[in-house]
C-alpha positions in Angstrom: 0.0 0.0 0.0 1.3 3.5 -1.0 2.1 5.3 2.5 1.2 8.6 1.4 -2.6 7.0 0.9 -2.2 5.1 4.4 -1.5 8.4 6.2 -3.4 10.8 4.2 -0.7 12.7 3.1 -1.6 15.6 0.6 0.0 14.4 -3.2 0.6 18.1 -3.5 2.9 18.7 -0.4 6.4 19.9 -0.4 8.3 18.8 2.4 12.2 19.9 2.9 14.8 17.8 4.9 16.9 20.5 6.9 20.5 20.0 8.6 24.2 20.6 9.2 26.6 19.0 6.8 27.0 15.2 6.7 23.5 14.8 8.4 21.6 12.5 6.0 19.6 15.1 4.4 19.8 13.1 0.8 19.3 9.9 2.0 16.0 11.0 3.7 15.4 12.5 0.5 15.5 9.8 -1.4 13.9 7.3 1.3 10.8 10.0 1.4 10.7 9.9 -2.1 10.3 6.2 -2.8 7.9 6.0 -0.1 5.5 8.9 -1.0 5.8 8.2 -4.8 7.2 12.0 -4.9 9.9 13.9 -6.5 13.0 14.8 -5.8 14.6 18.2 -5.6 18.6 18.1 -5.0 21.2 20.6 -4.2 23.9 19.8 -7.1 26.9 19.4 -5.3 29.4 17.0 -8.0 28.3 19.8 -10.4 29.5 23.0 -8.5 32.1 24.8 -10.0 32.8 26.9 -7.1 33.0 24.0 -4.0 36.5 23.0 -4.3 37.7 26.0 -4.3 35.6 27.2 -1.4 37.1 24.9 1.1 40.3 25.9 -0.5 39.5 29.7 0.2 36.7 31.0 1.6 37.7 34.8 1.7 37.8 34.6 -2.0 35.3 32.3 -3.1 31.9 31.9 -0.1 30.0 35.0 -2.3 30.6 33.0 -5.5 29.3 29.4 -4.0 26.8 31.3 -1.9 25.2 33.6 -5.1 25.3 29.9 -7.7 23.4 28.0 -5.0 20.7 30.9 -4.5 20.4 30.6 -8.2 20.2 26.8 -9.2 17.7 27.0 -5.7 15.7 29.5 -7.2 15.6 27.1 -10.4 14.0 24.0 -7.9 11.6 26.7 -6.3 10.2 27.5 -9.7 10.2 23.6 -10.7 8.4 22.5 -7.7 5.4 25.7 -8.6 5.4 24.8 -12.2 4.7 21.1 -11.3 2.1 22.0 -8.4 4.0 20.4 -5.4 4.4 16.7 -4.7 8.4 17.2 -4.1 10.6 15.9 -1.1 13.4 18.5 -1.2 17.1 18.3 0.0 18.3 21.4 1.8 16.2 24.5 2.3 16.8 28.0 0.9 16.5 29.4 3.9 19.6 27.8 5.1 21.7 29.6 2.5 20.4 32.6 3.9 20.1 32.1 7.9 23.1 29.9 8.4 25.6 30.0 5.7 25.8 33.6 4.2 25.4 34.9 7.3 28.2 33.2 8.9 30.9 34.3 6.5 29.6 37.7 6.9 30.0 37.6 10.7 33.6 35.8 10.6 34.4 38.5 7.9 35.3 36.4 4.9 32.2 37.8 3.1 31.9 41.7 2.4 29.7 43.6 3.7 28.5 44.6 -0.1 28.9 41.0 -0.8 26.4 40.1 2.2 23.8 43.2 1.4 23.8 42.1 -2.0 23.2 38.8 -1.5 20.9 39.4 1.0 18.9 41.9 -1.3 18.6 38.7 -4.0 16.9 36.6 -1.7 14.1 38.5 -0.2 13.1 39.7 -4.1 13.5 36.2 -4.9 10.6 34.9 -2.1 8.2 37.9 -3.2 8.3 36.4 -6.4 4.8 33.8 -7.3 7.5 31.0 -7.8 8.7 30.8 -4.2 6.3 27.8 -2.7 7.1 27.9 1.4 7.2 24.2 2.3 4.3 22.5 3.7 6.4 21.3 6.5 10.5 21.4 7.2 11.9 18.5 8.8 14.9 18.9 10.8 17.6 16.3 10.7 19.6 16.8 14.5 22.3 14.9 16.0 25.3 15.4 18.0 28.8 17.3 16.8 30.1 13.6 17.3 27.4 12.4 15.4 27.9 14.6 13.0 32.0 14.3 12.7 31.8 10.8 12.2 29.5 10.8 9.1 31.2 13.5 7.4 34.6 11.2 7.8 32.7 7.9 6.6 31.8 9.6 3.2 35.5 10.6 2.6 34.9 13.4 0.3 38.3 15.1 0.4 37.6 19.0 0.5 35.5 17.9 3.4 38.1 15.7 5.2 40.5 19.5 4.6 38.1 21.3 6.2 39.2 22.2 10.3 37.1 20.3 12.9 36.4 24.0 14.3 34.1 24.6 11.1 31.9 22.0 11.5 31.3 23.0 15.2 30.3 26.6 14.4 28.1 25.2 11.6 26.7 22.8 13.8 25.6 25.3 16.8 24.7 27.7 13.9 21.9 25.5 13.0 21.1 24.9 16.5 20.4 28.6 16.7 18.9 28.6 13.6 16.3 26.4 13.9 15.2 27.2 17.4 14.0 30.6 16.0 13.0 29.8 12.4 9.1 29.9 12.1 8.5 29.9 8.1 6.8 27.2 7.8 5.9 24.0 10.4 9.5 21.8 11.8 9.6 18.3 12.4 12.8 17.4 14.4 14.4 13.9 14.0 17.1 12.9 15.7 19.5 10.9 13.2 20.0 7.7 16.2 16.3 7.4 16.4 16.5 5.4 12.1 18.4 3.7 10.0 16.8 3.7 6.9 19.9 2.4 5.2 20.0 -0.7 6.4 16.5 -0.9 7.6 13.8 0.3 5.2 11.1 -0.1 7.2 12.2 2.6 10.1 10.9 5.5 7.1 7.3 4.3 8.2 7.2 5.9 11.4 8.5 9.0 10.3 5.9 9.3 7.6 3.3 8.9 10.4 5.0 11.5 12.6 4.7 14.0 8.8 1.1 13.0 8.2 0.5 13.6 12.3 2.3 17.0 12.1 0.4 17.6 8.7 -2.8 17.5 10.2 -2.4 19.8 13.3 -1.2 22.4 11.3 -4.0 22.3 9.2 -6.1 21.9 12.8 -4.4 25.4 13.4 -4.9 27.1 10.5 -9.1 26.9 10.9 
């Protein structure tokens, strides 16, 4: 039986897995994906010409990487309209915005004309009629440890360059970050409570707790 008709999930939903680096967001993607009979909307990282030579340099290169992900974003935001929803979607704009661009702003290896530049393309990009908030945002959490240990398992190398002391900030950033974000409805999953990798049948539950947070939000809204 298709779980999205078990738990009365809406085929016109748009649901967006959120978290730090290394978390799992594609994975829960993907498992999401099979499971609702939805689409897919990825970040393209293997395609990024700017990535390697971020972690090489961020001074020179986090307002290039930060401006071609706002764009191919903007693409998947105009997608998911055109197609009228149904899409599980890996990493939220709103992270670009709240975590990452703001972060080399503070530490200083983004301008300050960079920053209000990039900031100013944003907020005319979500006025625009092609900028569908997600039905819900689920939150992918687990510990720095956690966290350390998954990014070393995958083994991509501009990752492995990258000082332990980034991934700490990044990680606390989106502890901040999500304890005030209110655009759309969270659902927070901590990464030791499945293993859909090796056990399939751990996405059930989570679809439950979607079509459970689904429906109180929609309670809310009459």
């Amino acid at each position: 039986m298709n779980l999205r008709n078990k738990y009365g999930i809406p085929g016109n939903s748009v649901i967006t897995i959120a978290g730090t680096v290394g978390v799992g967001k594609s994975t829960m993607t993907k498992a999401l994906a099979n499971a609702l009979s939805f689409r897919t909307s990825f970040e393209k990282v293997d395609t990024n010409p700017y990535l390697d030579k971020f972690y090489a340099d961020f001074n020179r290169w986090s307002f290039h990487l930060q401006i071609y992900f706002l764009a191919e974003r903007f693409k998947e935001q105009k997608k998911i309209f055109e197609y009228g929803g149904g899409f599980i979607q890996d990493r939220s704009i709103y992270e670009d915005t709240g975590i990452f661009a703001k972060m080399h702003y503070e530490k200083g290896t983004m301008s300050k004309v960079d920053y209000e530049t990039y900031t100013s393309l944003f907020e005319s990009m979500v006025m625009t009629p092609y900028f569908p908030h997600p039905d819900l945002l689920i939150y992918l959490e687990g510990s720095i440890e956690d966290i350390l240990s998954r990014i070393n398992e995958r083994g991509r190398p501009m990752e492995q360059k990258t000082p332990v002391a980034y991934w700490e900030e990044m990680h606390g950033r989106y502890e901040n970050w999500i304890n005030s974000f209110n655009a759309c409805p969270v659902l927070r999953l901590n990464i030791n409570e499945y293993d859909i990798l090796d056990d399939e049948s751990t996405i059930e539950p989570i679809i439950e707790r979607i079509s459970n947070t689904l429906k109180q939000t929609q309670l809310l809204k009459k």
